[in-house]
C-alpha positions as CSV (number, residue, x, y, z in Angstrom):
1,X,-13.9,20.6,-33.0
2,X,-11.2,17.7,-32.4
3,X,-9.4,16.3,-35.5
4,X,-9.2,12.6,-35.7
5,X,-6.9,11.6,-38.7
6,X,-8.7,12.6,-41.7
7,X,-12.4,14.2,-40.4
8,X,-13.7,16.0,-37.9
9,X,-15.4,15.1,-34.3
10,X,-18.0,17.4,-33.0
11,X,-17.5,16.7,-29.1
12,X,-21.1,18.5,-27.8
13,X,-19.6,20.6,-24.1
14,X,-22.4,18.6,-21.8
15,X,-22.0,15.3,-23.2
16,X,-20.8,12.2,-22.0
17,X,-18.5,10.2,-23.3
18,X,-21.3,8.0,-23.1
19,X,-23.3,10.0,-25.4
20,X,-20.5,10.9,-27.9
21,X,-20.1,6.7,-28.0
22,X,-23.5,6.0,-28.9
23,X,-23.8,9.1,-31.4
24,X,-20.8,7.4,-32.9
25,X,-22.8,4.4,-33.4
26,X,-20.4,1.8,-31.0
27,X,-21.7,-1.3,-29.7
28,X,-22.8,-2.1,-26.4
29,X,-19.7,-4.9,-26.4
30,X,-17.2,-2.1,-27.7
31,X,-18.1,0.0,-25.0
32,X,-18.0,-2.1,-22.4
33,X,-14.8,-4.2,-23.3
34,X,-12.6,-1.3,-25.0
35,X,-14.1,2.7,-24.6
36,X,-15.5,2.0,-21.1
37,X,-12.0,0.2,-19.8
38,X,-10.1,3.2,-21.3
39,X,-12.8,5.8,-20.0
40,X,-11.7,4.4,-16.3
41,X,-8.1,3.8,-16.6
42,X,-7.8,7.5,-17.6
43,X,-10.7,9.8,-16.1
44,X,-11.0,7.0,-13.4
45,X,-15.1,7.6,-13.4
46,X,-17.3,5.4,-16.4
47,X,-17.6,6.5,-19.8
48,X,-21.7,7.2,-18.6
49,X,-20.3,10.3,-16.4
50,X,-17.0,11.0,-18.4
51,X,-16.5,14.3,-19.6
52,X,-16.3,13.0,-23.7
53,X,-14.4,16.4,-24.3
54,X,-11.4,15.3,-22.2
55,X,-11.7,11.7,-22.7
56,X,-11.1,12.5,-26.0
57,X,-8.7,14.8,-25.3
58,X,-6.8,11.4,-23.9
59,X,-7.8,9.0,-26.9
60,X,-6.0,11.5,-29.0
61,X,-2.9,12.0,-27.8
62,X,-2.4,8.7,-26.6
63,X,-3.4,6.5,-29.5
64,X,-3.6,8.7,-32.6
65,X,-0.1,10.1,-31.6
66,X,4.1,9.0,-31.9
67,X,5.0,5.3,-30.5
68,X,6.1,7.5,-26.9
69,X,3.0,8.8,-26.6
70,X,1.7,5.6,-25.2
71,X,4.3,4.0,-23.2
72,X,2.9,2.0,-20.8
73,X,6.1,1.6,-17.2
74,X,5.9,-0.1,-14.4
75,X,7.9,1.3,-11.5
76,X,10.2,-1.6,-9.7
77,X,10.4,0.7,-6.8
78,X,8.0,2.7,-4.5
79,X,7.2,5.9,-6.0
80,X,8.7,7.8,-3.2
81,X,12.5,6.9,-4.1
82,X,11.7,6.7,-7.8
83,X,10.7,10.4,-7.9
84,X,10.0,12.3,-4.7
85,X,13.1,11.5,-2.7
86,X,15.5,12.6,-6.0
87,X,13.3,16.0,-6.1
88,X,14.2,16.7,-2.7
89,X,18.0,16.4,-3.2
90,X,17.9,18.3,-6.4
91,X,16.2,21.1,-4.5
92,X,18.8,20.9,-1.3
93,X,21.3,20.8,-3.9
94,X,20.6,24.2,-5.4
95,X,20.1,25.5,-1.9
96,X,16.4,25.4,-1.3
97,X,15.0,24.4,1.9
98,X,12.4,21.4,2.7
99,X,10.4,21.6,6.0
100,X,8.4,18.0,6.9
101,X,5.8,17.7,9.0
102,X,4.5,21.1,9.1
103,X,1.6,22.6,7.8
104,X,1.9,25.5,5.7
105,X,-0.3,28.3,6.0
106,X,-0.1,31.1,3.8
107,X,-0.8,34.7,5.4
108,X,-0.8,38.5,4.1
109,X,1.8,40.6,5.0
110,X,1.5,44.1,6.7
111,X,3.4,45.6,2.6
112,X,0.7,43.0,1.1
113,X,3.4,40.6,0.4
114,X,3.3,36.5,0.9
115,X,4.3,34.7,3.9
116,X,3.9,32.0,5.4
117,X,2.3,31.6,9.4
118,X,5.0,31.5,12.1
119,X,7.9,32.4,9.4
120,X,9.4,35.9,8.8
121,X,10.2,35.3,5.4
122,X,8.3,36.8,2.6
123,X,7.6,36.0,-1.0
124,X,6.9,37.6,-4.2
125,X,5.2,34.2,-5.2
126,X,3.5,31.4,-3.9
127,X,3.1,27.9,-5.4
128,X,0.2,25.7,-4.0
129,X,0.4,22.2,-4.9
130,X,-2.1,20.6,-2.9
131,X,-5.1,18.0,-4.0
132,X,-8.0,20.5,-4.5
133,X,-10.0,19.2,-1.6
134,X,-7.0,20.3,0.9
135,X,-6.7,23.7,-1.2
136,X,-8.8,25.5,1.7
137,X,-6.6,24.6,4.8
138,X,-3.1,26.2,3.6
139,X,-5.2,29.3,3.8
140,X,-4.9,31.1,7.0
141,X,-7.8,33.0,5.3
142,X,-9.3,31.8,2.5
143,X,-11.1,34.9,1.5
144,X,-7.8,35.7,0.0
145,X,-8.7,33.1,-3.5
146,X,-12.3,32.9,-2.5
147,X,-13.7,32.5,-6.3
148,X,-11.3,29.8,-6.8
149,X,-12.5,28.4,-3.5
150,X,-16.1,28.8,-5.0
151,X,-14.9,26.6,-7.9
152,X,-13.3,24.0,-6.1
153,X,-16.5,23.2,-3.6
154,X,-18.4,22.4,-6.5
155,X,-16.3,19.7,-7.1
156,X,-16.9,15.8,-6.9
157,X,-14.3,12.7,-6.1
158,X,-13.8,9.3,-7.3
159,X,-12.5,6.6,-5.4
160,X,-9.6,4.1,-6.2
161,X,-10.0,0.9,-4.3
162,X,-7.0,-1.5,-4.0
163,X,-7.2,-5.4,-2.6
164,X,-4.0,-6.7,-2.0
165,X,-4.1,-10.8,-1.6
166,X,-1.6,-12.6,-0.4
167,X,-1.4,-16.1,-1.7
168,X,1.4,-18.4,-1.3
169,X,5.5,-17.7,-2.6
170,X,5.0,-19.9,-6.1
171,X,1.9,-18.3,-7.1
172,X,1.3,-15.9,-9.9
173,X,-0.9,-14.2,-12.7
174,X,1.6,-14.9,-15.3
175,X,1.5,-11.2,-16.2
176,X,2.7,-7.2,-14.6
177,X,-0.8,-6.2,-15.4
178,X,-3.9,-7.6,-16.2
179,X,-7.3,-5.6,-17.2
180,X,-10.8,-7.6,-16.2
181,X,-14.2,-7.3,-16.6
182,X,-16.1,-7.4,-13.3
183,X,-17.0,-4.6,-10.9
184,X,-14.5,-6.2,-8.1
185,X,-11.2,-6.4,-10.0
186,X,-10.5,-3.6,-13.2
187,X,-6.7,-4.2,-13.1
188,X,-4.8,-6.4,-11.4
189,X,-1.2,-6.3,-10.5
190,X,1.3,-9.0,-10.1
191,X,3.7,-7.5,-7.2
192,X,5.8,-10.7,-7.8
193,X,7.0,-10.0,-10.9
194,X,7.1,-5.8,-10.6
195,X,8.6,-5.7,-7.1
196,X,9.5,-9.2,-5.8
197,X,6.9,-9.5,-3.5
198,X,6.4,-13.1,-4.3
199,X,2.6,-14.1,-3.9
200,X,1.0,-10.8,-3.5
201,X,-1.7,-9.3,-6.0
202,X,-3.4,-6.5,-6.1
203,X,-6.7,-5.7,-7.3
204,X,-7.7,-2.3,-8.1
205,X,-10.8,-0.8,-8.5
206,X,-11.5,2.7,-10.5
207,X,-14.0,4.8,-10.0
208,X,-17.7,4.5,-8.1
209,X,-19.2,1.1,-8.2
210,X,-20.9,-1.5,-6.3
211,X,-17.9,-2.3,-4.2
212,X,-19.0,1.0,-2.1
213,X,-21.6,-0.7,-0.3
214,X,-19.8,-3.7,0.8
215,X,-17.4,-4.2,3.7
216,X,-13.9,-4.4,3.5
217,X,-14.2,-7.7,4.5
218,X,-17.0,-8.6,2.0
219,X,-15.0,-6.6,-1.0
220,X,-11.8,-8.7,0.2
221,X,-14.0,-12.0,-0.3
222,X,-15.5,-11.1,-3.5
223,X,-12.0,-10.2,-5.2
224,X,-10.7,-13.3,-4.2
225,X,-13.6,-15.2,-6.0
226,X,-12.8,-13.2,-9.1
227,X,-9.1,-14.2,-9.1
228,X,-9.5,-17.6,-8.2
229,X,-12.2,-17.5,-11.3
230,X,-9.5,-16.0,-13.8
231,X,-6.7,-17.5,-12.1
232,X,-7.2,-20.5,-10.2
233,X,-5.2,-18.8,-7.0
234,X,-7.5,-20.5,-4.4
235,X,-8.1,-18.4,-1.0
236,X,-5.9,-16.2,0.0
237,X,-3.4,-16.5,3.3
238,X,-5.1,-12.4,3.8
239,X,-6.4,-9.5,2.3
240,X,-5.9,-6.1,3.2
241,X,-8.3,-2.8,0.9
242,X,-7.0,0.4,0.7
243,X,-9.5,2.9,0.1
244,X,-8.6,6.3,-1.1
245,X,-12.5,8.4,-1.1
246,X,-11.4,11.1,-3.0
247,X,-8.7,9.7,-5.0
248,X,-9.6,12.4,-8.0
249,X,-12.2,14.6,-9.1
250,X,-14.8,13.3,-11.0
251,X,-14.4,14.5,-14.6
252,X,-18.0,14.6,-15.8
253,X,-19.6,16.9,-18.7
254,X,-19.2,20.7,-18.1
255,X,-16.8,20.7,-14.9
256,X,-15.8,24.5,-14.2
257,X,-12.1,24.3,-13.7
258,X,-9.7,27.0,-11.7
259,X,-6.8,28.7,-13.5
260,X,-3.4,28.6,-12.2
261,X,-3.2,32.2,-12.0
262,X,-5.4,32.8,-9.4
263,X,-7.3,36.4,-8.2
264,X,-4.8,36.7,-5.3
265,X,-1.5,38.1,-7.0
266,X,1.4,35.6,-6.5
267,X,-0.5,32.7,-5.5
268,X,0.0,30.2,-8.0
269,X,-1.8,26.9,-8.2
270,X,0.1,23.5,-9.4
271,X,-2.2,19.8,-9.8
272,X,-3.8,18.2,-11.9
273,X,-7.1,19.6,-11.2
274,X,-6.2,22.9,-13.5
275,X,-4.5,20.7,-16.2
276,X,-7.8,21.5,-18.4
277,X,-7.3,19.2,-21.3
278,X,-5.9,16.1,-19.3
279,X,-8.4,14.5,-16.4
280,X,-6.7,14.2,-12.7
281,X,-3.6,12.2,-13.9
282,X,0.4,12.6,-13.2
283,X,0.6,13.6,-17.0
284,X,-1.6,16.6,-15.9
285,X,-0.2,17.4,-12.8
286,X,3.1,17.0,-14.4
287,X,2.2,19.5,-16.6
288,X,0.9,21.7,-14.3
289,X,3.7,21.9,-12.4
290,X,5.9,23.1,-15.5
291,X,3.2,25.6,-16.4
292,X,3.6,27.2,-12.7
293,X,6.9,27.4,-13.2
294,X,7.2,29.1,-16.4
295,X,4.0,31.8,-14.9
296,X,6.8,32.7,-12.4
297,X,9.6,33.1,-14.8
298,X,7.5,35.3,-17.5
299,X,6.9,37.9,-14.8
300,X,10.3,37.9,-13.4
């Protein structure tokens, strides 16, 4: 049961978001201009497929919540110096170490304690915080969590297509961020007004789609139309697409998810793939990280 102001909404475990919608009595035009947009922004896969338990989940604590709960920021800067760079000083700081370009592969010891391949120290605990997908290969064997392992293979990924254009200096949107309706544009970012970048806009796609059977060359062409449609930008001086295949997991009806706490004592996991209530989103994985944390700390 999930309380929505004053009554009571039965979310059904197998059903889609989809389903709850249409249950709920919602319009074909609501759902495709307001649930469907919101279904893809946050579980990044189509209300039709969405899990209606989490996207719920989202609706509620975004929207029926305090004024912070739906803050909507737009970094100025690349996401490495806003966040990851800082995390690394803070943790050199306090005397921790950071080793690049090396991939970690986690071993038993001869006393059955933690280590890690071609290192001789050991560890009472192990955080892995790694995209589900890459979970298997910091396993020197990965016997050692093989029921989360089972879990994990069942999974399924959504992409996130972006199309970055690049039109001439004066040219703009007029806006940071603009939501659309067509299958070759959801969102579309104005880097001229978030970072400078006079000119450039980028066009993101969420989720499966159409788009996945065209060429990069033919998706490229078919944005463009869209934004010279809404826009009036004209052709672009280039195009680039960025594809990321398995961008998230797909966050349908029923998904079996692993616990942090996994079968191996010690090995910890951290994403946003075990965030239960939250689809794969840096709230979740934000969270998950703190969770991790305070497992450690409570068995200290």
């Amino acid at each position: 049961m999930k309380l929505i102001k004053d009554g009571m909404l039965i979310v059904r475990p197998s059903e889609s978001a989809h389903q709850l919608l249409l249950r709920h009595e919602q319009t074909d035009t609501l759902i495709g201009l307001l649930w469907n947009p919101i279904c893809l922004s946050a579980l990044n896969i189509n209300c039709e497929r969405g899990c209606a338990s989490v996207f719920t989940n989202v609706i509620s604590d975004a929207l029926l919540g305090s004024k912070r709960s739906s803050d909507l920021l737009f970094p100025t800067s690349d996401l490495t110096s806003l966040f990851a760079s800082r995390a690394g000083r803070y943790i050199q700081k306090h005397k921790g170490t950071i080793r690049l370009g090396r991939r970690a592969k986690i071993i038993q010891g001869t006393n059955n304690e933690l280590k890690l391949e071609d290192s001789n120290e050991s560890f009472s605990h192990i955080v892995v915080a790694t995209s589900p997908h890459n979970l298997k290969t910091t396993f020197k064997e990965p016997s050692m969590i093989q029921s989360t392992i089972d879990q994990i293979d069942q999974f399924t990924y959504e992409p996130i297509y972006t199309i970055y254009h690049q039109y001439k200096k004066d040219s703009s949107t007029g806006d940071r961020m603009i939501g659309l309706n067509s299958p070759y544009a959801h969102w579309v970012f104005d880097r001229g007004i978030t970072h400078h970048d006079a000119g450039l806009i980028g066009a993101v796609i969420s989720g499966s789609g159409p788009h996945q059977d065209l060429t990069n060359e033919q998706l490229s062409i078919e944005s463009a139309k869209v934004l010279d449609d809404a826009f009036g930008l004209g052709t672009p001086l280039w195009s680039k697409v960025l594809a990321e295949k398995r961008a998230t997991f797909s966050c349908t009806p029923g998904l079996e998810r692993p616990a942090q706490i996994t079968e191996k004592n010690g090995i910890i996991l951290a994403g946003d793939y075990t965030y239960r209530r939250y689809p794969a989103t840096l709230e979740a994985a934000v969270r998950s990280g703190i969770e991790a944390s305070n497992i450690i700390l409570r068995s200290l």
